[in-house]
C-alpha positions as CSV (number, residue, x, y, z in Angstrom):
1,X,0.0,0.0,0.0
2,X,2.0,2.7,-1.8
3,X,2.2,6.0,0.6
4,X,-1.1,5.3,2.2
5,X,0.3,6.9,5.4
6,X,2.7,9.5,4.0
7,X,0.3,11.5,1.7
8,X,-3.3,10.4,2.4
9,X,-3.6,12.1,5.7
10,X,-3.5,15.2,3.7
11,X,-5.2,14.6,0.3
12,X,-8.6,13.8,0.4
13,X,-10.4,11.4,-1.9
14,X,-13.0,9.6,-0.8
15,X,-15.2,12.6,-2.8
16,X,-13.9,12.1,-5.9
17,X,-17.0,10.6,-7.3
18,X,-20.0,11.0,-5.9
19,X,-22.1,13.2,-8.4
20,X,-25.4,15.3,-7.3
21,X,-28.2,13.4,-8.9
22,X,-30.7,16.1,-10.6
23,X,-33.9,15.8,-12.4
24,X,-35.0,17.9,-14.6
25,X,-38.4,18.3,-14.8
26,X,-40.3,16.4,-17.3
27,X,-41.7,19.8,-19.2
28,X,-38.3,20.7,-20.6
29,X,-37.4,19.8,-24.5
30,X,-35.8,17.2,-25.8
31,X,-32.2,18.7,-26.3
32,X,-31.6,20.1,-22.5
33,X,-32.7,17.0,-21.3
34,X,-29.7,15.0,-23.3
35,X,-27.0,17.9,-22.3
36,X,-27.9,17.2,-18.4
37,X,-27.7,13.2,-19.1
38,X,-24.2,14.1,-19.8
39,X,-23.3,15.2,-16.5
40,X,-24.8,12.0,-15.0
41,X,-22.8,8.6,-14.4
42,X,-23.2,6.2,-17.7
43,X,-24.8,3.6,-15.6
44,X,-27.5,5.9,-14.7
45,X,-28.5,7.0,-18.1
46,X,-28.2,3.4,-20.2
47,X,-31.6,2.0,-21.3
48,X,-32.6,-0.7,-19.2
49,X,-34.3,-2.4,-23.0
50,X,-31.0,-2.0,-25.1
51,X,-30.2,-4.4,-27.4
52,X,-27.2,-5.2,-25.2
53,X,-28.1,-4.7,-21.7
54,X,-24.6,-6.5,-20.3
55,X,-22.3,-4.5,-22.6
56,X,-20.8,-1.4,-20.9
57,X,-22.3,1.6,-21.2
58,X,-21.1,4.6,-23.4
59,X,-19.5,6.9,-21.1
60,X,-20.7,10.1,-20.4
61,X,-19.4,13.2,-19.6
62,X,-19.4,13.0,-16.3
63,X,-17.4,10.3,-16.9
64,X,-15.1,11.1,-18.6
65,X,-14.6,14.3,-16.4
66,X,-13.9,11.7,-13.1
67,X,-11.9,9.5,-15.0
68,X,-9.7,12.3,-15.6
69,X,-9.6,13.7,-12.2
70,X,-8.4,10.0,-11.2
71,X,-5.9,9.9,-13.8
72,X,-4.6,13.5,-12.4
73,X,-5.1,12.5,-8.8
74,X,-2.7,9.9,-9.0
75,X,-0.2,11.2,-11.1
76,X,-0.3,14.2,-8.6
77,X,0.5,11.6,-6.1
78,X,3.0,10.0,-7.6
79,X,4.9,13.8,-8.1
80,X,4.2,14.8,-4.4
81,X,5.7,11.4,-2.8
82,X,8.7,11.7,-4.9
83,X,9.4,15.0,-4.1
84,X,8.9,14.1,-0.9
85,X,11.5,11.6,-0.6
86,X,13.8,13.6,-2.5
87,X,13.3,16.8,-0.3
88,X,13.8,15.0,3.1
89,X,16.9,12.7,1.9
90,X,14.9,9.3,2.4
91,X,15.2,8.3,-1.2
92,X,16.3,4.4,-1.8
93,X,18.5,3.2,-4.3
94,X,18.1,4.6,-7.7
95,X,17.4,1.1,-9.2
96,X,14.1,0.9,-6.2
97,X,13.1,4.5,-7.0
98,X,13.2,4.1,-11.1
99,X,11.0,1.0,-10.6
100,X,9.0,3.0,-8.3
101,X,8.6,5.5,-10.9
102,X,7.9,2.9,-13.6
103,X,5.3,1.3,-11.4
104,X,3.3,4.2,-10.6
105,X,3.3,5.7,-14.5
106,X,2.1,2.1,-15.4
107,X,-0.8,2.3,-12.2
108,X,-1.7,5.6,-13.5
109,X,-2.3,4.7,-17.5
110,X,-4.1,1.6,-16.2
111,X,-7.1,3.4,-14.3
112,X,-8.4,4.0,-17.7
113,X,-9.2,0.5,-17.5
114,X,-11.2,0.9,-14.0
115,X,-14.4,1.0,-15.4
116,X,-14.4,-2.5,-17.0
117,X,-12.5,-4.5,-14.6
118,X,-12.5,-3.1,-11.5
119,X,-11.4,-6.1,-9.6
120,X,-8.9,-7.0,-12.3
121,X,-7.2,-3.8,-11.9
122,X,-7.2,-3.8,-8.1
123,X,-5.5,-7.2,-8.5
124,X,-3.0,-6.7,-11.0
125,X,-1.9,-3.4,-8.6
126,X,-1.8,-6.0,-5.8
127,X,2.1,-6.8,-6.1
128,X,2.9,-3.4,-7.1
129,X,2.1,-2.1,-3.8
130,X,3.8,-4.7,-2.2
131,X,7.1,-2.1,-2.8
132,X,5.8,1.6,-4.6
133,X,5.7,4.1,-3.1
134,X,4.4,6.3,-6.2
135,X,1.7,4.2,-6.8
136,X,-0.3,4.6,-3.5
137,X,-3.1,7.0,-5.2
138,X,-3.8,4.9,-8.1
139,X,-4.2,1.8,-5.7
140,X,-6.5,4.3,-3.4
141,X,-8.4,4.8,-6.3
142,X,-8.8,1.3,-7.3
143,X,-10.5,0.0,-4.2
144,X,-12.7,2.9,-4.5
145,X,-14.0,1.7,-7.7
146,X,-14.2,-1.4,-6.4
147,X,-16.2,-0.5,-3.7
148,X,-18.7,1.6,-6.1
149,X,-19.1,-0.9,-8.8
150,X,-18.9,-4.6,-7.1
151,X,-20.8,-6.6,-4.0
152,X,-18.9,-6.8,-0.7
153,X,-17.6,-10.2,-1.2
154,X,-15.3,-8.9,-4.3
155,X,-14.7,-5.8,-2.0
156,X,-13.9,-7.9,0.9
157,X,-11.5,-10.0,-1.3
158,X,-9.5,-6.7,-2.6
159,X,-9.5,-5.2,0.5
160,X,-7.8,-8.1,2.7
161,X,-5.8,-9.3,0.0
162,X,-4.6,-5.2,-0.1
163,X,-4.0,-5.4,3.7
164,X,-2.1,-8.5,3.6
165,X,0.1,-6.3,1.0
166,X,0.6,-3.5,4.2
167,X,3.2,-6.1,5.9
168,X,5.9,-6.7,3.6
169,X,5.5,-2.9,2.5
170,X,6.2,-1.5,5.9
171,X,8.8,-4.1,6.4
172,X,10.6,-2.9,3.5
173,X,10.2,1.1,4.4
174,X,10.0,1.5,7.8
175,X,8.9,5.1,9.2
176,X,11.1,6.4,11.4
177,X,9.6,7.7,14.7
178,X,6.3,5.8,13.5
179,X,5.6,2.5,15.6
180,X,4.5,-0.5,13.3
181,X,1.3,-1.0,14.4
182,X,0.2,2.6,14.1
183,X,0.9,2.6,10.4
184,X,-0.9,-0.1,9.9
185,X,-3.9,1.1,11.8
186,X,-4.1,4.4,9.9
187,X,-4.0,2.6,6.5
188,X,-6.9,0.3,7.6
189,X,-8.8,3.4,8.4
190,X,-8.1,5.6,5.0
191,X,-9.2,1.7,3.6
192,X,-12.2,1.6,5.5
193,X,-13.3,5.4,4.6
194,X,-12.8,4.3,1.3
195,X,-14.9,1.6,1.3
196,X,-17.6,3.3,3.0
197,X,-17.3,6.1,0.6
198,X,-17.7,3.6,-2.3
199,X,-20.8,1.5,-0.8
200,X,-22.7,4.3,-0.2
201,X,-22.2,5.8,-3.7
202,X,-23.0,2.6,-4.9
203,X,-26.1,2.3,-3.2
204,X,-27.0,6.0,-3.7
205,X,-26.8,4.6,-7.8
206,X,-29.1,1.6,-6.8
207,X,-31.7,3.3,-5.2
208,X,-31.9,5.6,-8.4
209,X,-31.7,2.5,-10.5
210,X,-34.4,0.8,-9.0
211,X,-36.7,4.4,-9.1
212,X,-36.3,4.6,-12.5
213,X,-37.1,1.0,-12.9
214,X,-40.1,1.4,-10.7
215,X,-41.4,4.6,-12.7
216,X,-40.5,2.7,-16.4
217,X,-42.4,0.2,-14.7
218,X,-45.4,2.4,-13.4
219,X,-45.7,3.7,-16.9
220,X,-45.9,0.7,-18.5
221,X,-48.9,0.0,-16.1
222,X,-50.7,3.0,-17.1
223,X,-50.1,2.3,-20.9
224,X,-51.5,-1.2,-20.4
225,X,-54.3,0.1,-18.9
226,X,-55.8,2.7,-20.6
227,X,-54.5,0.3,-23.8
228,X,-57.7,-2.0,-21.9
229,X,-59.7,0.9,-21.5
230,X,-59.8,1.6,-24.8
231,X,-60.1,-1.5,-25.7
232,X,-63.2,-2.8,-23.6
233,X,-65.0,0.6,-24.4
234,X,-64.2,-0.3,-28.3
235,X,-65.8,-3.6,-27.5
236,X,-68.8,-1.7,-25.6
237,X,-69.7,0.5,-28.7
238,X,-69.4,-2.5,-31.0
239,X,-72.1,-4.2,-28.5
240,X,-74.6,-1.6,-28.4
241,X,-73.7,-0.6,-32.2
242,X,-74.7,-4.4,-33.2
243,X,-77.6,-4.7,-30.8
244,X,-79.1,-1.9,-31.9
245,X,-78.3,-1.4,-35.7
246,X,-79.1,-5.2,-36.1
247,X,-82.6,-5.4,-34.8
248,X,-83.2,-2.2,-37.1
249,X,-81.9,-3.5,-40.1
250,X,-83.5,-6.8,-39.7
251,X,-86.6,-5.3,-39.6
252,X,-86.4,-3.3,-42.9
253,X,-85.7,-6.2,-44.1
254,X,-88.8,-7.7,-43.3
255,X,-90.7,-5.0,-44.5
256,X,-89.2,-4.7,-47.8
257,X,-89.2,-8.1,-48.4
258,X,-93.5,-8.1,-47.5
259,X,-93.4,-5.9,-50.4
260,X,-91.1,-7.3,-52.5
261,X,-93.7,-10.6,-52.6
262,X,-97.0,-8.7,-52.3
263,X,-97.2,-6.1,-54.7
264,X,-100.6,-6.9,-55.2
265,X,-101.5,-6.0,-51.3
266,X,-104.1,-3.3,-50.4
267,X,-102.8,0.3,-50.9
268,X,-103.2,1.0,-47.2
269,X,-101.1,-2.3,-46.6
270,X,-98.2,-0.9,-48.7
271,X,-98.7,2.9,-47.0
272,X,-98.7,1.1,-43.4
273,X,-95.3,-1.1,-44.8
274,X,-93.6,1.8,-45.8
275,X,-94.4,4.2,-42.8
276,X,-93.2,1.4,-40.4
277,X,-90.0,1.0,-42.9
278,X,-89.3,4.7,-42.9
279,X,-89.9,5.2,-39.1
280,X,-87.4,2.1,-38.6
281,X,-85.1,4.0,-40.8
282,X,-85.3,7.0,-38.6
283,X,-84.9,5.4,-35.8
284,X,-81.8,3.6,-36.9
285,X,-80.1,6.6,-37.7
286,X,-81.0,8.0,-34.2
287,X,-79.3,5.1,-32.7
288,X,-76.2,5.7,-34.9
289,X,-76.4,9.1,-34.6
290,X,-75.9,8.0,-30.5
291,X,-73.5,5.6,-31.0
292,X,-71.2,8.4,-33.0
293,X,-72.1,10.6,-30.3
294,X,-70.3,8.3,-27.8
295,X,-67.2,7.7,-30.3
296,X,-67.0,11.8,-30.5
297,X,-66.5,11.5,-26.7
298,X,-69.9,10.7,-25.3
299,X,-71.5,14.5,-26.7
300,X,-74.6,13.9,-29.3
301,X,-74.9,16.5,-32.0
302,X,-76.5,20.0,-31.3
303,X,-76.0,19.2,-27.8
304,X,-78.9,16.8,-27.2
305,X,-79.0,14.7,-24.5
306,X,-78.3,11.2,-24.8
307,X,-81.4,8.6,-25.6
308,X,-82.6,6.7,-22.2
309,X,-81.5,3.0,-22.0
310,X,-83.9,0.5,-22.5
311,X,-85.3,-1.0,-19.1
312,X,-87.2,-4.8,-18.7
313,X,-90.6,-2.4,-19.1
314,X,-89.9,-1.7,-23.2
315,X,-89.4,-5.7,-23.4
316,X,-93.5,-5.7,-24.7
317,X,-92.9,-2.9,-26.9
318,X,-89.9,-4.7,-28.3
319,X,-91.7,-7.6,-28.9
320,X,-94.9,-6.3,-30.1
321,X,-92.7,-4.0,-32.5
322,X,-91.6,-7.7,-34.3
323,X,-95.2,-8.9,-34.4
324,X,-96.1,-5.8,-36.3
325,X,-93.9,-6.7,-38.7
326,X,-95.0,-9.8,-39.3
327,X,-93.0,-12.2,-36.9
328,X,-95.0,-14.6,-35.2
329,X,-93.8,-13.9,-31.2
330,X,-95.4,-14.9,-28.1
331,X,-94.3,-13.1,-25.1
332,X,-94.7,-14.7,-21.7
333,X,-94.2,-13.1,-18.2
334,X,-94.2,-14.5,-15.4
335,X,-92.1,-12.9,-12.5
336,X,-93.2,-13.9,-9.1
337,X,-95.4,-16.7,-9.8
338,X,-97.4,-14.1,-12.0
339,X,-98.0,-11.8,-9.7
340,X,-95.9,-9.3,-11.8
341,X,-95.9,-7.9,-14.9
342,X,-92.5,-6.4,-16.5
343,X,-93.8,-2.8,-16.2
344,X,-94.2,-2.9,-12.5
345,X,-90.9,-5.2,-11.5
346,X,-88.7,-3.2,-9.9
347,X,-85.0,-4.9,-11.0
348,X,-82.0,-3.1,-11.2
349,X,-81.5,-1.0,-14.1
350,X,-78.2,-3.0,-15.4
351,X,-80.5,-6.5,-15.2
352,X,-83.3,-4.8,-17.2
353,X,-81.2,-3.2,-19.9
354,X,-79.5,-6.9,-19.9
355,X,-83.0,-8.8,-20.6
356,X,-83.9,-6.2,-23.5
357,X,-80.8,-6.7,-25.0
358,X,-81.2,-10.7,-24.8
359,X,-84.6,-10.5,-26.5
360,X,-83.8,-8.2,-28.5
361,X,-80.8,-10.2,-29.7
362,X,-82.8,-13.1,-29.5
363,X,-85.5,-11.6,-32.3
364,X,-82.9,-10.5,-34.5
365,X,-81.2,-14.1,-35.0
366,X,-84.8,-15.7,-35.8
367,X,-85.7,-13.3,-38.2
368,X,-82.2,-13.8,-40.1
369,X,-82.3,-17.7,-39.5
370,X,-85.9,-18.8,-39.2
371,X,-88.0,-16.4,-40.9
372,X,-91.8,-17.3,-40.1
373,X,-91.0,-19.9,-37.4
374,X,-93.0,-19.1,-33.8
375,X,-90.7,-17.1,-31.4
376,X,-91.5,-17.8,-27.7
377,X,-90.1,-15.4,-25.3
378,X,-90.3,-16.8,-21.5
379,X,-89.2,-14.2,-18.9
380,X,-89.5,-15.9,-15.4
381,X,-88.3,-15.0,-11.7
382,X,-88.5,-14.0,-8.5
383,X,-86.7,-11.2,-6.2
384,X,-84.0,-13.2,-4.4
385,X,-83.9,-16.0,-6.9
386,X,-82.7,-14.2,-10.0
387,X,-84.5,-14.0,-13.7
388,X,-84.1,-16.6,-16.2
389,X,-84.6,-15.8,-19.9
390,X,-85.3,-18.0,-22.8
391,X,-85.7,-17.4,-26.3
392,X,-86.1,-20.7,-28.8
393,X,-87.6,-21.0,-31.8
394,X,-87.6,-23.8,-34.4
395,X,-84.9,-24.5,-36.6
396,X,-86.6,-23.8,-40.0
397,X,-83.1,-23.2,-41.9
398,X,-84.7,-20.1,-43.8
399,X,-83.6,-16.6,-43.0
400,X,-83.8,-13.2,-44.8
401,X,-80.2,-13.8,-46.0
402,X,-78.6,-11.0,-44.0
403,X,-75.0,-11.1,-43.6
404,X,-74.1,-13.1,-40.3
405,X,-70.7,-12.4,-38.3
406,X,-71.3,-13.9,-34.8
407,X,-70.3,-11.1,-32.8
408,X,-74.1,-10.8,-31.2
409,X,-73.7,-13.9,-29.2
410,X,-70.5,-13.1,-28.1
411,X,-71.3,-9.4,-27.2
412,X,-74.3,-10.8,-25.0
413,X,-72.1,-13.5,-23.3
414,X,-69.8,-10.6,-22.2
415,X,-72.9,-8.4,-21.1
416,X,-74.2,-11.4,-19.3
417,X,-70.4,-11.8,-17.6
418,X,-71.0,-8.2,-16.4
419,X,-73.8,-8.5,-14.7
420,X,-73.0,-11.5,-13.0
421,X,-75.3,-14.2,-14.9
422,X,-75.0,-17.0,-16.8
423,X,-75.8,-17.6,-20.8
424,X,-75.9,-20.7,-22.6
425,X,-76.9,-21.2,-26.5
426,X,-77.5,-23.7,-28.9
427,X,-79.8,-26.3,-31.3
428,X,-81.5,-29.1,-28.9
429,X,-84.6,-30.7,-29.9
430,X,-84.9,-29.2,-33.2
431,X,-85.0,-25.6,-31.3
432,X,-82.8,-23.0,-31.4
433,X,-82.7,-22.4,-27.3
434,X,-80.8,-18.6,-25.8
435,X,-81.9,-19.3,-22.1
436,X,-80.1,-16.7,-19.6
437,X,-79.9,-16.5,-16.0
438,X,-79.7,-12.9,-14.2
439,X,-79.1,-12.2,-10.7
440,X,-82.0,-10.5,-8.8
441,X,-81.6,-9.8,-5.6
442,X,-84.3,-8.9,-3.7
């Protein structure tokens, strides 16, 4: 341990590099932000999804500025101790003091390397300071980087094998006036300041490290989320867009179809036809026009106010709407053993909305896949014991050749997930059977 005694006592080092972490704040532009990551250690600054998250990081400024401040530290060193010696006559041999001098040029020019092998460089200085003198500031400054960029065991290793090194050194240049033990005491401490100086640097960097992780993580979180946001509320407009649009559409279709194979009917037939086509018209559009409203940001047009949801009472207006034209339906009701009739039940506005979107759903696939078959819709419950819902029809294998994409079933098994029930479709019996269970609590 070159000089530990003679010059550290004086210089100080063990703030050579900690750095004041800043942060700018996150409204500045692009191009100050990148001039203050230059002023921050590499390690701090290196994206944690590079390519090549193992390779060593491009230095920085900031490093680059320490490194050289190392370099200089320990060439100062070197010219201090061996003026030193000269001044106060306690030079060696010229042959000692030339490979002194040797030693401690080669020490210096190899802290460049401090950055990629720490340990390595601590260790190849190990015999050097077994006899430099010179040297004692770039071996100061090797254990420091150890300590800042390594675990304690490889800091425990360099330091020990480093204090080992202290005996043969101060049996080869004994200081006069100086007991043994002394010397060796001080140079522990200035190790052990060292040391501590590194770790808590190093953990200073950590404890950044693992905040920035921690926000790169947070924001990854919030992306993912509203990513799902948008997502399920995509999957929400699509729902109420099919629901709605479908039944509408379905039933121009049935009315244009009437008077594609009656032309012959009554005039006041064909006037009633087309009324009821051109008021389902309308009313299509209104529901688009709602639907856009939402996809604008949830504002209708000329700053209307959006349409009320359907509730279990518009079920026998829903139904007799299809009878009109020209399904053959059969609604029954019975909610409480009958005691109840869907415009007085009092069930939870989510449940009802539920039910007319099942039947309605339910009326749309007969009249694309059974046109003229008998629709029975049962609704059925009881506060406490939920509401079960079933729509079947016979399979007739005749529809109004619409164009079928499957989404309706799917959208109501996810509205049916969200309210807490239970849906289950399918042929059985030669019946096509949409039965639905609804929570009801009473």
């Amino acid at each position: 341990m070159v000089g530990c005694l003679a010059m550290a006592r004086h210089v100080g080092f063990n703030r050579m590099e900690r750095g004041v972490l800043t942060q700018r704040p996150g409204g500045e532009a692009r191009r100050a932000e990148r001039r203050g990551l230059r002023w921050l250690p590499a390690v701090l600054t290196t994206d944690p999804d590079a390519e090549r998250p193992d390779a060593l990081p491009k230095r920085s400024t900031r490093d680059w500025l320490v490194d050289t401040v190392c370099f200089l530290f320990a060439g100062c060193w070197g010219i201090l101790v061996s003026s030193a010696v000269l001044t106060t006559g306690a030079a060696p041999d010229e042959s000692l003091l030339f490979a002194d001098q040797i030693a401690a040029a080669l020490a210096c020019a190899a802290l460049w390397t401090r950055r990629r092998w720490p340990v390595g460089l601590a260790l190849a200085l190990l015999p050097i300071s077994v006899f430099s003198e010179l040297a004692g500031g770039a071996i100061l400054v090797a254990i420091f980087t150890v300590a800042v960029h390594r675990r304690w065991p490889a800091v425990l290793l360099v330091v020990s094998l480093h204090g080992l090194a202290m005996l043969p050194y101060y049996a080869l240049r004994p200081e006069d006036g100086t007991p043994y033990w002394v010397s060796v005491a001080v140079t522990l401490l200035i190790c052990l300041v060292l040391v501590a100086s590194g770790m808590l640097v190093r953990a200073r960097r950590q404890l950044v490290i693992s905040l920035r992780e921690r926000a790169r993580r947070a924001e990854t979180e919030a992306r993912l989320r509203a990513d799902r946001a948008r997502h399920l509320e995509r999957e929400r407009i699509a729902r109420e867009m099919h629901d709605v649009l479908a039944h509408r559409i379905s039933l121009l279709s049935v009315h244009a179809g009437a008077l594609e194979f009656r032309p012959d009917a009554p005039p006041e037939k064909i006037a009633s036809a087309a009324a009821t086509i051109r008021d389902s018209a309308r009313q299509a559009l209104e529901d688009l026009r709602e639907v856009l409203g939402v996809l604008r940001g949830g504002q209708l047009a000329d700053g209307e106010a959006n349409h009320p949801q359907p509730t279990l009472a518009d079920v026998a207006g829903l139904v007799e709407e299809s009878a009109v034209a020209g399904m053959r339906v059969r609604l029954v009701a019975a909610l409480d053993d009958g005691a109840l009739e869907l415009e007085s039940a009092d069930v939870p506005a989510t449940v009802g909305r539920t039910v007319y979107r099942l039947v309605q759903e339910g009326l749309t696939n007969a009249r694309k896949h059974a046109d003229g078959a008998e629709v029975t819709v049962s609704i059925t419950g009881s506060a406490g014991h939920g509401i079960e819902v079933l729509v079947h029809n016979p399979v007739t294998g005749h529809g109004v050749g619409l164009p079928t994409g499957g989404a309706g079933l799917v959208g109501l098994a996810e509205r049916v997930e969200l309210a807490g029930g239970r849906l289950t479709f399918g042929q059985a019996d030669g019946e096509f059977r949409l039965h639905t269970w609804l929570p009801w609590r009473g």
